[in-house]
Structures are given as structure tokens and as C-alpha cells.
N, C-alpha and C positions, 0 to 999 in steps of 0.2 A: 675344370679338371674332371677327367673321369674317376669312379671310383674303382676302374679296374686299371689307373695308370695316373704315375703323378711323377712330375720332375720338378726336386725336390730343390737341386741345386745346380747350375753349371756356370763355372769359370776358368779363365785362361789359364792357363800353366807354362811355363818353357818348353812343355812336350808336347803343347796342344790343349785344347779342350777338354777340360775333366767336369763329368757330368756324374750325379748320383741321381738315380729314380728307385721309384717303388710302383710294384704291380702286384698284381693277383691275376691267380690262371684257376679260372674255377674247377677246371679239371684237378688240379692238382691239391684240390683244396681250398680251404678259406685260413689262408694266412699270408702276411705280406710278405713279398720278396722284394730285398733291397738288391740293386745293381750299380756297380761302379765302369761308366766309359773313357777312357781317351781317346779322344776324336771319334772314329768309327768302330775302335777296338775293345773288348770289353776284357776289365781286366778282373772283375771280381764280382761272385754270384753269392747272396744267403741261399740260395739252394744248395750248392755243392760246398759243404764246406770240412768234408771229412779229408782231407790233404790237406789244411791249414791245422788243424787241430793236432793232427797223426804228427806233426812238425814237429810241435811242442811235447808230444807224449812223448815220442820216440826218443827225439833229442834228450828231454831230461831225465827219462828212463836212463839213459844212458850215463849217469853224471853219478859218479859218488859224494858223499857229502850234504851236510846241512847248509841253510840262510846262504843260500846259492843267489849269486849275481848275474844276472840274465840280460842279453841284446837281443830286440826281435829287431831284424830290417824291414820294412816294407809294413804299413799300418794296416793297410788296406779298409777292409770292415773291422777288421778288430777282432777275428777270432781265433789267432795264433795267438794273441797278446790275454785273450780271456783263458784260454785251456791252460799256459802258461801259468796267471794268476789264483787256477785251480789245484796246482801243488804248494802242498803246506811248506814244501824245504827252502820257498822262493823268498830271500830276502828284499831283493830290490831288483825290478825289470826297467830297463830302458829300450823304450819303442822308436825307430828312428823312421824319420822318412823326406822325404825329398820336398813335399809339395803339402806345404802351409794349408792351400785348402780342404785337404782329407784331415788334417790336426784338427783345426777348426771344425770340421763335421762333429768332430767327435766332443770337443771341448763343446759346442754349441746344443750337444746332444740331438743331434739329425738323424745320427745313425742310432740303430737299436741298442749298439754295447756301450755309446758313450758314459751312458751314466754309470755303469757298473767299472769301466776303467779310469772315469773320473774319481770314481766316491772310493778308489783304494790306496791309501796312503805308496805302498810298494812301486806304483805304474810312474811312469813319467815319459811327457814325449819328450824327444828331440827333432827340430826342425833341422834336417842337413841331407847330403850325400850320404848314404852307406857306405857306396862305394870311395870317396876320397876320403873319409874320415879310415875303413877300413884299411887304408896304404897310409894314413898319416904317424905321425910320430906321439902324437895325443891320441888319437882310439877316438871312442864314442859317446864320452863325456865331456861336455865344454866346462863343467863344473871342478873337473876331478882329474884332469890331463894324465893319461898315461894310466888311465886305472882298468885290472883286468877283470877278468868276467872268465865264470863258470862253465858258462853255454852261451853261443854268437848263434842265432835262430833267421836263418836269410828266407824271406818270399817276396822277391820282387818282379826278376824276371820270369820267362815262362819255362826257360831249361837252360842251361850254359851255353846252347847254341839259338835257340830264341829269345831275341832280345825288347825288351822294350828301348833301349835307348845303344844305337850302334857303339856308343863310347863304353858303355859298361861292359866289351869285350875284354877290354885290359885286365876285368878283375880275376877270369877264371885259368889263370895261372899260377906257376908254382911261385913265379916272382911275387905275385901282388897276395896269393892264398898265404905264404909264406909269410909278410907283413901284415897280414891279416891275425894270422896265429901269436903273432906277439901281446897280441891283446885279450889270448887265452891264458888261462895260469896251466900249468904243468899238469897233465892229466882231464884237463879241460874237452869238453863237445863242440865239433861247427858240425850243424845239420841246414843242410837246404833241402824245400821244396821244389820237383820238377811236373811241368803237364807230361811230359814224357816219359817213356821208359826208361832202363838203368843206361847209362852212356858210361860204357867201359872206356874209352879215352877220357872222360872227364873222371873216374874213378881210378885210375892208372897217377893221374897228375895229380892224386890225393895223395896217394901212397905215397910218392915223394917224401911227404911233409908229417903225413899222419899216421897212429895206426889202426887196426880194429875198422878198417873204413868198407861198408856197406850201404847196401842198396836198400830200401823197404819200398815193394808194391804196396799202394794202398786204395783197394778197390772200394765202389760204391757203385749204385744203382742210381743209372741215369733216364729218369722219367720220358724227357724229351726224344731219344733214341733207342728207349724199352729195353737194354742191355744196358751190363755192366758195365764201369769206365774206370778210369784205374788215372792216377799220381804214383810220382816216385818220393819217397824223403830219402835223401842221403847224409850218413853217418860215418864221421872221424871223429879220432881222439888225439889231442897232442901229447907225445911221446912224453912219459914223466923228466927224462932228463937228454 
């Protein structure tokens, strides 16, 4: 193993190969950066992690009310799920995600946040789909069937037209967004993260369903291309009645 490169874990998935490593870029410092691949694709850096964060601020920024009931889709690293667990009003968060062996990272503590999203009573994973549990008639609880939540917090894809998995097209619709919203309560948040900019037809097919729906840039400073780089979170609210 070098000590400027280690591959930590890699196992099959139904998507492919999901690999976690850890490096150091002496330029960039002396700290580790964790990386998450499928197959050739990489789908999540501890360098950039101010659009997963921005996710959860914005989103719950947006949310009135105390002992808020929270969904984050997509686990990734785990720093939607930690900024999440950084507001006091947060009663109980459910982290959902597709592929057992990112749960396992964290449960097994591999990753940096596992310990801090094990050791708090409020987190809990779910191993499943987002996306079919999102159109289901139970939601996102196998415990709790049918129980709604305050804020639905999505990062899985890379924007409603880049996809990780070509099926997960069905969800960015007012059909499937619609059956989504059932699992909001009245006045409720869905924010998702995009790598792209704001996509006014994906913001158009919000308004359908939601109101108050907006875009947030959210820039940072990208080391590797010496310019800045920028995420979108986008933000709806369901109608109170």
C-alpha cells in the first residue's frame, strides 16, 4: 500500500463495481481524501463536499417547525446525513440507499462520518430503492408504513438528466414527484442536489406539484481546475392544502 493511495474496499453491486479509496495529494495538503467509484465513474469526493451539505441547510432552512422527521436519499460519504444531524429541530433522520455495501462502510466505520452517524440515536439507515420506495404506497419506512416526513433530502443522481442508473428516469416526473409528495406532510420540503445548473424544465415540472420552488447555486473553489465550480440544490414546498 502506498501511503499516498489506498483502496480501502471494492465490491460488486447490481450497478457495477463500487470501490472506496483513500489518498493524499501533497499539494493539496496533508489530509485524507476519501473517494467513492462505480466501475470507472466516480461518484463522490471528501474534497468537494459543499453541495451535499448546502442540501441539507437549505432544505431545512426551509422547513418550519420543531423534532422534524427527515429522508436523505443516497448515503454516499455521509455528509448530507451529518449537516442534517447538525440541526437541533431534527427529531429522527432516515438515510436511504440502494447498495448494502456503502451502509456497511459506514456501519463498519471505513468511512470518516461512520462513527459520528452510528453513535446518534436520531440516524438510521435503510437498505432499499429511493426511488421505488418514493412511488410506493409505504414511503420510506419499512418500520412505520405510510409515515410522512418534514423534508425528503435526494443526492443520488448527478441532475434529472444525468443519470446513474437509466431506470431512475421515471422518477423526475410530476407522476412519480407527485407520489413522492405523499410522503411529505402539508407544508413539507423536497430539495435535491444537482452537478448542473438550474434546469428550468426540471423546475417547471416542480411547479406542477409544489410551491415556493427554487434554484440555489452553490459555488466552491475547485483546487484541481484553480476556478470556481458550482452545484445546484433545488427547492419545493408542498402546498398546505
Amino acid at each position: 500500500m502506498s501511503l499516498l493511495f489506498e483502496q480501502i474496499d471494492s465490491q460488486p453491486s447490481p450497478l457495477g463495481d463500487i470501490t472506496l479509496r483513500r489518498r493524499r495529494i501533497p499539494a493539496l495538503g496533508d489530509r485524507d481524501i476519501y473517494e467513492v467509484k462505480l466501475g470507472e465513474e466516480f461518484l463522490m469526493s471528501s474534497m468537494f463536499v459543499d453541495g451535499e451539505v448546502a442540501l441539507a441547510d437549505l432544505g431545512l432552512d426551509a422547513v418550519e417547525g420543531e423534532q422534524l422527521q427527515v429522508v436523505v436519499g443516497g448515503l454516499g460519504l455521509g455528509y448530507t446525513a451529518e449537516a442534517v444531524l447538525k440541526h437541533d429541530r431534527i427529531s429522527g433522520l432516515l438515510v436511504v440507499d440502494a447498495l448494502d455495501t456503502v451502509i456497511h462502510w459506514h456501519q463498519q466505520e471505513k468511512v470518516p462520518l461512520g462513527k459520528v452517524l452510528n453513535e446518534d440515536p436520531r440516524c438510521r439507515y435503510v437498505l432499499g430503492s429511493f426511488f421505488d420506495m418514493a412511488v410506493s404506497d409505504t414511503g420510506f419506512d419499512p418500520q412505520a408504513p405510510g409515515r410522512v416526513f418534514d423534508a425528503i433530502l435526494l443526492d443520488i443522481d448527478h441532475s434529472p438528466r444525468a443519470l446513474l442508473n437509466e431506470s431512475n428516469a421515471s422518477f423526475y416526473n410530476a407522476d412519480s414527484l407527485g407520489r413522492m409528495a405523499v410522503h411529505l406532510r402539508p407544508g413539507g420540503v423536497f430539495a435535491m442536489w444537482s452537478n448542473e445548473p438550474p434546469d428550468e424544465a426540471f423546475m417547471e415540472t416542480l411547479r406542477e406539484l409544489f410551491t415556493d420552488v427554487d434554484a440555489k447555486v452553490v459555488s466552491f473553489y475547485n483546487p484541481f481546475q484553480n476556478r470556481e465550480s458550482s452545484n445546484t440544490v433545488f427547492l419545493a414546498r408542498k402546498p398546505l392544502s
